[in-house]
C-alpha positions as MATLAB code, in Angstrom:
seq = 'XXXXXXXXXXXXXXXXXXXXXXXXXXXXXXXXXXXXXXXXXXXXXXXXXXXXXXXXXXXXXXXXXXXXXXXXXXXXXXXXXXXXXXXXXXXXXXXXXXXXXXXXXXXXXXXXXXXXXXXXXXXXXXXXXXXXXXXXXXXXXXXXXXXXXXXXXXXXXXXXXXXXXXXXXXXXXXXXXXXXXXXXXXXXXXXXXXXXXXXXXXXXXXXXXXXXXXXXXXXXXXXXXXXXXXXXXXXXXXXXXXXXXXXXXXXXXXXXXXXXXXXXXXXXXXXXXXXXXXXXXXXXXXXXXXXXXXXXXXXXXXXXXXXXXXXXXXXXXXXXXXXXXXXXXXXXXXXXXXXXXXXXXXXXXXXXXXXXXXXXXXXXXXXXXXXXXXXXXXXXXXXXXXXXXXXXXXXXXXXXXXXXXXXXXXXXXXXXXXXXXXXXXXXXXXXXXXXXXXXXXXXXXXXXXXXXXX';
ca = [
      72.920  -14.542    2.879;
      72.001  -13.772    6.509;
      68.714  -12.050    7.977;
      67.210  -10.324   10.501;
      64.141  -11.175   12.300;
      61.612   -8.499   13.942;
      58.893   -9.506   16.255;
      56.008   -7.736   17.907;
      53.121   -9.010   20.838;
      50.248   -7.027   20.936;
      47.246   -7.899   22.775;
      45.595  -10.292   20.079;
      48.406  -10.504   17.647;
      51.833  -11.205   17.400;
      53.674   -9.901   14.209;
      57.059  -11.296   12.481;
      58.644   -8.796    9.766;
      61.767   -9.933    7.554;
      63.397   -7.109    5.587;
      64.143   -8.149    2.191;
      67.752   -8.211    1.054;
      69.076   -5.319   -1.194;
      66.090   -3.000   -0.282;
      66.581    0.313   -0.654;
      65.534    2.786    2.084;
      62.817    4.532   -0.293;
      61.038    0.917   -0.724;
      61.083    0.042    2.819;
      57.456    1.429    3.537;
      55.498   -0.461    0.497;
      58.111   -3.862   -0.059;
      60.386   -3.773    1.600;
      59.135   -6.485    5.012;
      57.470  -10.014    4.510;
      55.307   -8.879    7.350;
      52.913  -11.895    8.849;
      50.583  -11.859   11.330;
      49.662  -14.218   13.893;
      46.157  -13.874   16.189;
      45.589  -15.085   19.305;
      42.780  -16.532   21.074;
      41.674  -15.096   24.928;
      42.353  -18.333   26.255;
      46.095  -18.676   24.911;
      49.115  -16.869   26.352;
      50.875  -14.294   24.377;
      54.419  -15.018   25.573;
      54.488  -18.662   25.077;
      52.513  -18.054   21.801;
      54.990  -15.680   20.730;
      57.655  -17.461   22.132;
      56.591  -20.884   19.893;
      56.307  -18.447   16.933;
      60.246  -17.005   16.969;
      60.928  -20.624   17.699;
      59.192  -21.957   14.235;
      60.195  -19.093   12.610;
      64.366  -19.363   13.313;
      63.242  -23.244   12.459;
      62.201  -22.836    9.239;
      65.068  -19.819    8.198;
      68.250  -21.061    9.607;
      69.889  -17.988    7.769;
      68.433  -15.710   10.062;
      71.928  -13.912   12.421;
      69.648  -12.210   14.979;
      66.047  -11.561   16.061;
      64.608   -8.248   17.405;
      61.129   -8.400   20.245;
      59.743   -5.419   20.763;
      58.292   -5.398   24.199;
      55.674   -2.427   26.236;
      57.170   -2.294   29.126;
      59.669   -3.822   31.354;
      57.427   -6.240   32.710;
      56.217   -6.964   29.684;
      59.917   -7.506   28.648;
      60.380   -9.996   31.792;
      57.439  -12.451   30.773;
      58.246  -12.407   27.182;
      61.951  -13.507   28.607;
      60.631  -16.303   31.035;
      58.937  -17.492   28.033;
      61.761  -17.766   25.343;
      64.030  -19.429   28.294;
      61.425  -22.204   29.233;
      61.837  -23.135   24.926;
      65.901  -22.375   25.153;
      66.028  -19.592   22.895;
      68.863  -17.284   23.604;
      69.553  -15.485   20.277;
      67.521  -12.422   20.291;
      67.518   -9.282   21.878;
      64.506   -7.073   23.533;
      64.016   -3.909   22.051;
      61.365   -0.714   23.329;
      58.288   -0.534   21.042;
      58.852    3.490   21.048;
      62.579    2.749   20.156;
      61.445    0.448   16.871;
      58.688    3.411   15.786;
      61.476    5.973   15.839;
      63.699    3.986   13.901;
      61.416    2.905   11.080;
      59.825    6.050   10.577;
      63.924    7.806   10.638;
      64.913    5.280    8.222;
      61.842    5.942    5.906;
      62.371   10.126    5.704;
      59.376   10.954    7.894;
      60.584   12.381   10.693;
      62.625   14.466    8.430;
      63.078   18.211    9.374;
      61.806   17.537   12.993;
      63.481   17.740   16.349;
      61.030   16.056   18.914;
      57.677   14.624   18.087;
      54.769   12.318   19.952;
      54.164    9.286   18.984;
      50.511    8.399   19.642;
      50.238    4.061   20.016;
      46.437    3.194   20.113;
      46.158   -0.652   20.204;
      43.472   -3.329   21.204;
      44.614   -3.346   24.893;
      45.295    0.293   25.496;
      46.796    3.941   24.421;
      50.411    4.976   24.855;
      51.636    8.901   24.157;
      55.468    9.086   24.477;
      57.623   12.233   23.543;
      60.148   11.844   21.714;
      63.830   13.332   20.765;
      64.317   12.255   16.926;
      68.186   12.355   17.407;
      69.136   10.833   19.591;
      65.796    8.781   20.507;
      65.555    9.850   24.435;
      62.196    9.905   25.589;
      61.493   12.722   27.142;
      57.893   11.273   28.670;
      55.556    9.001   28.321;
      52.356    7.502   29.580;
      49.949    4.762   29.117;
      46.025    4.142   29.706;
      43.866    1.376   29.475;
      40.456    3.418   29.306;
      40.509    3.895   25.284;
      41.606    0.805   23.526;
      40.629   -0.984   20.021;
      38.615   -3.502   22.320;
      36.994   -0.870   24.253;
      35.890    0.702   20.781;
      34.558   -2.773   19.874;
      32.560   -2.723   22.857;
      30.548    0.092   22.011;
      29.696   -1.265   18.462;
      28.126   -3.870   20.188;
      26.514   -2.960   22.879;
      25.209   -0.582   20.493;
      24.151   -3.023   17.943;
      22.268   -5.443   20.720;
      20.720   -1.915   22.301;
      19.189   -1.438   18.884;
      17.852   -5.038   18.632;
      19.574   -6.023   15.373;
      21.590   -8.435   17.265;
      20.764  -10.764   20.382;
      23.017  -10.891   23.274;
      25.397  -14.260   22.393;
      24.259  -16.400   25.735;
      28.028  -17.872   25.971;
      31.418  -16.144   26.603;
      32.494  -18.121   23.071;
      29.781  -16.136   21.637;
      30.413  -13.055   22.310;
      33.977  -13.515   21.682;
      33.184  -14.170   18.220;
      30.112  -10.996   18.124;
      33.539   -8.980   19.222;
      35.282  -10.337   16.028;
      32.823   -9.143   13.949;
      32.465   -6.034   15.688;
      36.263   -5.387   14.978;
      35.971   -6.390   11.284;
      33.156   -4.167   10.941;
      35.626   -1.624   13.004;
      38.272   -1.876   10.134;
      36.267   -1.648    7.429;
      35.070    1.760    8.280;
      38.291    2.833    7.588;
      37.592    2.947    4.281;
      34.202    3.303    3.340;
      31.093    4.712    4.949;
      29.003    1.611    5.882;
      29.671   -1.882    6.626;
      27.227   -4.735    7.078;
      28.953   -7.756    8.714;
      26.319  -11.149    8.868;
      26.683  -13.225   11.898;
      25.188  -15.656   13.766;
      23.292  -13.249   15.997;
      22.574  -11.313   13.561;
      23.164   -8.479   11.089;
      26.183   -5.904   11.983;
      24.709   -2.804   10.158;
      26.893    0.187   11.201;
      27.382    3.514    8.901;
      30.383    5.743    9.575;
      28.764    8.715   11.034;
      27.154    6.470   13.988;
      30.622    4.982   14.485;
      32.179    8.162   14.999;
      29.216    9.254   17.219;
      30.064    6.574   19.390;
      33.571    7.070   19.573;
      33.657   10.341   20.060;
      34.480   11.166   23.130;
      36.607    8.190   23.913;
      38.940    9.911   21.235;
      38.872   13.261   22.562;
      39.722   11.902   25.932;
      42.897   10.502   24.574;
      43.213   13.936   22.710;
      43.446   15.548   25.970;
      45.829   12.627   27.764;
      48.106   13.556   24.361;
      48.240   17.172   25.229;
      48.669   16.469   28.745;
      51.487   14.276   27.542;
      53.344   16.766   25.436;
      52.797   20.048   28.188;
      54.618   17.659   31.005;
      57.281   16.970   29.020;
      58.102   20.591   28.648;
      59.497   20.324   25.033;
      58.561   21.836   21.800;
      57.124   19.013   19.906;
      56.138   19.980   15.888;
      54.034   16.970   14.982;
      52.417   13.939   15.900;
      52.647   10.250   14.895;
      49.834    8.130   15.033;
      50.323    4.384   14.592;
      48.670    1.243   16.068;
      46.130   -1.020   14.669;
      43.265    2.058   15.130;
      45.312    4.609   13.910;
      43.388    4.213   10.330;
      40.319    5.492   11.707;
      40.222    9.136   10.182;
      38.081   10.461   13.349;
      41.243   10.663   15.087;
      43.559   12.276   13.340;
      41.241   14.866   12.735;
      40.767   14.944   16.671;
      44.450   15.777   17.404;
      45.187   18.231   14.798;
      42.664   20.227   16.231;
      43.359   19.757   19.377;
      47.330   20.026   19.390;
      47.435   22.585   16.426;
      50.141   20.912   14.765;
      50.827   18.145   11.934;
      48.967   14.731   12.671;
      50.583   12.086   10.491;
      49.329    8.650   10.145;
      52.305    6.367    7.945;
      51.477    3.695    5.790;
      50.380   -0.292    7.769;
      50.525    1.773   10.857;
      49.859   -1.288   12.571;
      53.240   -3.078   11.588;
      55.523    0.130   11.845;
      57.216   -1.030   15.283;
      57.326   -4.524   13.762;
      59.063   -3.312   10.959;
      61.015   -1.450   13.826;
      62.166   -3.968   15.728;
      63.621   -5.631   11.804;
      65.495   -2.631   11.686;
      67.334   -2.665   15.069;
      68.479   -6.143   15.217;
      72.071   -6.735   15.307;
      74.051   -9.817   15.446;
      75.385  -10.837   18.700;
      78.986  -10.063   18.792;
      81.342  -12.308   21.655;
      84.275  -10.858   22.371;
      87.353  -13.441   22.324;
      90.356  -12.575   24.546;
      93.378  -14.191   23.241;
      95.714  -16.175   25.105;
      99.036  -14.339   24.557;
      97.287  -11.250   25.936;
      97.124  -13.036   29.591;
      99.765  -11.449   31.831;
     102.836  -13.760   32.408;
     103.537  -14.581   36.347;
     105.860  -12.691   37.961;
     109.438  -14.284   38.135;
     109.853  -15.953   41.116;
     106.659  -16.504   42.046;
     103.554  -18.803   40.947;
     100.290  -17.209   39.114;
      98.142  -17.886   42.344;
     100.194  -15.430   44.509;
      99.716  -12.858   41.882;
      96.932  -10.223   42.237;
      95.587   -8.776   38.588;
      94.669   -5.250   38.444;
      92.912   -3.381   35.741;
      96.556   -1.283   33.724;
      95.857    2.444   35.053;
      97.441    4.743   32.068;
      99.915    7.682   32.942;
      98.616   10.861   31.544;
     100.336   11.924   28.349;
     101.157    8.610   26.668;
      99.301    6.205   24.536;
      98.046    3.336   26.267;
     100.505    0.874   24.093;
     103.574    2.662   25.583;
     102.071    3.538   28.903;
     103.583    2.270   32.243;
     101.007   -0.340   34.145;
     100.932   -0.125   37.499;
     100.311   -3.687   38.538;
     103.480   -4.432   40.631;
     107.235   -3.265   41.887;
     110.474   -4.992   41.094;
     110.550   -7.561   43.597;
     107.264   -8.757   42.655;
     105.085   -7.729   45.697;
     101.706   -6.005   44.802;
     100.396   -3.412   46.741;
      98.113   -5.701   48.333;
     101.114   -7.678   49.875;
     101.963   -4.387   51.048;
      99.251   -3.508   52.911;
      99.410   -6.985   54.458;
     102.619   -6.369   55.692;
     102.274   -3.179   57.029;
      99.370   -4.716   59.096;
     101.132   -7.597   60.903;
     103.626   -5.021   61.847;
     100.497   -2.880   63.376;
      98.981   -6.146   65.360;
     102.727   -6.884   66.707;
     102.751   -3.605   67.542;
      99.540   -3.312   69.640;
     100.017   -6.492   71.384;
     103.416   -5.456   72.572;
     101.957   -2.411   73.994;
      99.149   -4.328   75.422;
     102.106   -6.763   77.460;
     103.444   -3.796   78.664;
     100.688   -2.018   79.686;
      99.716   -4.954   81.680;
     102.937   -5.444   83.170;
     103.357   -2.208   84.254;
      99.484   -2.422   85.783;
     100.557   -5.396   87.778;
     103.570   -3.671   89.639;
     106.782   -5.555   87.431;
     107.255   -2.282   85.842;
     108.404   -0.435   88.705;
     111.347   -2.133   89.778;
     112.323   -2.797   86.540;
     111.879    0.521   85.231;
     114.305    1.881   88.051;
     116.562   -0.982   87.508;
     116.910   -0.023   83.501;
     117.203    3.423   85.070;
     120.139    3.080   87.180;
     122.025    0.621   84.848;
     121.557    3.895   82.338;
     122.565    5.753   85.062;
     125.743    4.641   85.742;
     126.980    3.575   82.690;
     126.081    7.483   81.645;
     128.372    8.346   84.474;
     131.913    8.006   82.803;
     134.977    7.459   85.141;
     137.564   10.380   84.842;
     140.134    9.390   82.409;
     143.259    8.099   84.238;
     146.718   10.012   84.056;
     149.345    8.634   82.307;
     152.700    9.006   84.049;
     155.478    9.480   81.590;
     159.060    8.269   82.426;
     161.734   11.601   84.119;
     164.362   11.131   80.910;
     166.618   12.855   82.779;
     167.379    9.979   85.100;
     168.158    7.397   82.353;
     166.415    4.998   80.267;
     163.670    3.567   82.541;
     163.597   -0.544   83.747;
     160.671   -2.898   82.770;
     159.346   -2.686   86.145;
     159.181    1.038   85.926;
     157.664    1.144   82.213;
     154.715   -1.626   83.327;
     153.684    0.954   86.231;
     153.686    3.819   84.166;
     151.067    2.273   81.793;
     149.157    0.801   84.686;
     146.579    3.536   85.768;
     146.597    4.287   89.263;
     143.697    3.518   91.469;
     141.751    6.637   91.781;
     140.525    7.708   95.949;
     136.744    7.082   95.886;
     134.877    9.533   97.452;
     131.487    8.625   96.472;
     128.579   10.238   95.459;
     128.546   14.128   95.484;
     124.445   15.323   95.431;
     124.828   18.698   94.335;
     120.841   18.709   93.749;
     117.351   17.013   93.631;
     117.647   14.032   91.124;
     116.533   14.125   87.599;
     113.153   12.628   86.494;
     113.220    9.408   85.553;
     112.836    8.887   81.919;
     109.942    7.223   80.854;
     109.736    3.881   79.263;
     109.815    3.357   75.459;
     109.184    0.544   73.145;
     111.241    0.237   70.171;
     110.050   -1.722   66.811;
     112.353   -1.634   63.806;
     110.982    1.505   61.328;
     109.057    2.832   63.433;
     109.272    5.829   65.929;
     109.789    4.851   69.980;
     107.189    3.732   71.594;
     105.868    5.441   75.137;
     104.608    3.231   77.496;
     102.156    5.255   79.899;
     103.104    4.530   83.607;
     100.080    3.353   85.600;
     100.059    2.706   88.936;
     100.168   -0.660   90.638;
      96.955   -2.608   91.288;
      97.761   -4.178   94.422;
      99.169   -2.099   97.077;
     103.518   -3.281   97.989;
     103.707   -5.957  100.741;
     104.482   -4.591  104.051;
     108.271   -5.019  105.542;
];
């Protein structure tokens, strides 16, 4: 049987959840993930670390259809991407950390009976408040801080703890990389009771509850505030609040936002591995889409497949798209494109033969011509009268050959010539005719050079 594959990178820990087959939705939150976790040193990257650890993992569980990485932010997103393509891994998919929350906590029943909430993200390398539409997922807004953090929280259990002289400033950055350790040990253990003593190599890590909360304090009501700030920008009625996130067991601070926002503050079981669990949720097979061959439109008839421009099939209104009329070409096999081509050679041989003329006309040969034209269409407008037939006297007999042969003959008409009987017409101007299309006028400009002197 197939799996799924959900991946998180924090700061100091990357996370791999698989769901386990058959699960009910009610079991999800206590068995329903082999969740593992993975931490990182500060002198190792978290992309190629995380992207050695899907690598091992699809390895190991070649059963496993598609993987789910849950990434911050989209630069976050682009690393974690340049990292799974240097190892040629393709099969996955990147998936919003506040997208994975919603959908494990929707598929467990806790966001049950609301409409928008704010999910509050406190990790080791920083806060992030994002509002949230439980529907449909949108994110109305959302914003992210580095000044409270699970590291910066470590911080001030040690600096306290060396300010009090139980433990000696570590000389070496190794050190105090490893006094940090046990500072975040100690960290998670007050989660749960109300004084931890963690032995080290420096020294004794004696911290009770109410000094950690004491020195947390305001740290946590800062991000109170940023959460409020959060939730009055977004300018939607949110009815509760979701903490998760490695620090999200710390009581202090779901006590600190239900009195600050006034509403439900709900912390859900591992809050640490909910977008994890998330991501396990949202992965989907990839799905290719094959086109089959027989679907490929046939060339037209008559000419080849190259000469053929495909269009997208435009629909007419009214009919279903298997009995619609596509409008990819006419009967003769031209597209529209061919068309448009040949509409525009007949433009350019247009325009050039008005440039010729133009020119010619500029230069003084359209003069003379232009009156020649004018008085061939002059006189062959000016129709000779029609000639008088002289029919034979019957009274005088039947008439000879000679007779009938100058009857049909027409006579020679007197010429008088021409009879002005007023100023002449205007000449008509020039035109330019081109097959379907309207004449052409040519404008008449005058000559260039001046006539030659008789």
């Amino acid at each position: 049987m197939s799996s799924v594959l959900g991946v998180s990178v924090g700061a100091g820990a990357i996370r791999v959840a698989l769901p386990h087959p058959g699960n009910s939705t009610e079991r999800l939150v206590a068995t329903g993930f082999d969740v593992q976790t993975l931490t990182v040193g500060e002198q190792q990257s978290m992309d190629d670390v995380a992207a050695e650890t899907v690598g091992a993992v699809l390895g190991s569980a070649p059963d496993i259809a598609a993987t789910a990485i849950a990434y911050r932010s989209e630069q976050h997103a682009r690393m974690l991407r340049s990292a799974l393509a240097r190892r040629q891994l393709t099969n996955y998919e990147m998936v919003p950390e506040v997208a994975a929350a919603r959908e494990f906590l929707r598929a467990t029943g806790e966001l049950q009976g609301y409409h928008t909430v704010a999910l509050y993200d406190l990790g080791a390398s920083g806060l992030t408040v994002s509002v949230v539409d439980v529907a449909t997922g949108q994110v109305g807004h959302s914003e992210r801080t580095s000044d409270i953090s699970g590291d910066y929280l470590d911080s001030l259990i040690r600096e306290q703890q060396i300010a009090s002289g139980r433990i000696e400033h570590p000389p070496t950055a190794q050190g105090l990389a490893t006094l940090d350790g046990m500072c975040r040990q100690a960290k998670e253990q007050l989660s749960s009771t109300t004084a931890v003593a963690v032995p080290s190599e420096h020294g004794l890590v004696l911290l009770s509850q109410e000094n950690f909360e004491a020195l947390i304090m305001l740290a946590v009501e800062s991000s109170a505030r940023m959460t409020r700030d959060v939730i009055m920008r977004s300018e939607q009625a949110v009815q509760a609040v979701f903490v998760i996130g490695g620090c999200a067991r710390i009581p202090l601070i779901a006590r600190i936002l239900e009195r600050w926002m006034g509403m439900p503050v709900l912390v859900p079981a591992d809050p640490d591995t909910v977008i994890v669990r998330g991501a396990a949720l949202l992965a989907r097979p990839a799905r290719v889409a094959a086109t089959p061959a027989a679907a490929a439109p046939a060339p037209v008839a008559g000419g080849s497949a190259d000469d053929t421009v495909q269009l997208e099939p435009v629909w007419l209104a009214g009919g279903p798209p298997g009995r619609g009329r596509k409008m990819l070409r006419g009967k003769t096999g031209r597209t529209r494109a061919g068309r448009r081509r040949e509409l525009g050679i007949a433009g350019a041989a247009t325009g050039a033969l008005v440039v010729v003329a133009a020119l010619g006309v500029g230069l003084g040969w359209g003069q003379s011509a232009l009156r020649g034209d004018s008085q061939s269409n002059t006189s062959a407008s000016t129709s000779a009268p029609a000639p008088a037939i002289r029919t034979p006297d019957v009274t005088t007999g039947p008439p000879t050959p000679e007779a009938t042969n100058a009857s049909v003959v027409a006579p020679t008409p007197d010429w008088q010539g021409p009879v002005n009987t007023g100023p002449p017409p205007p000449p008509t101007p020039p035109m330019i005719m081109v097959p379907g299309l309207p004449p052409i006028m040519v404008p008449t400009i005058p000559p260039l050079f001046p006539p030659p002197r008789q």
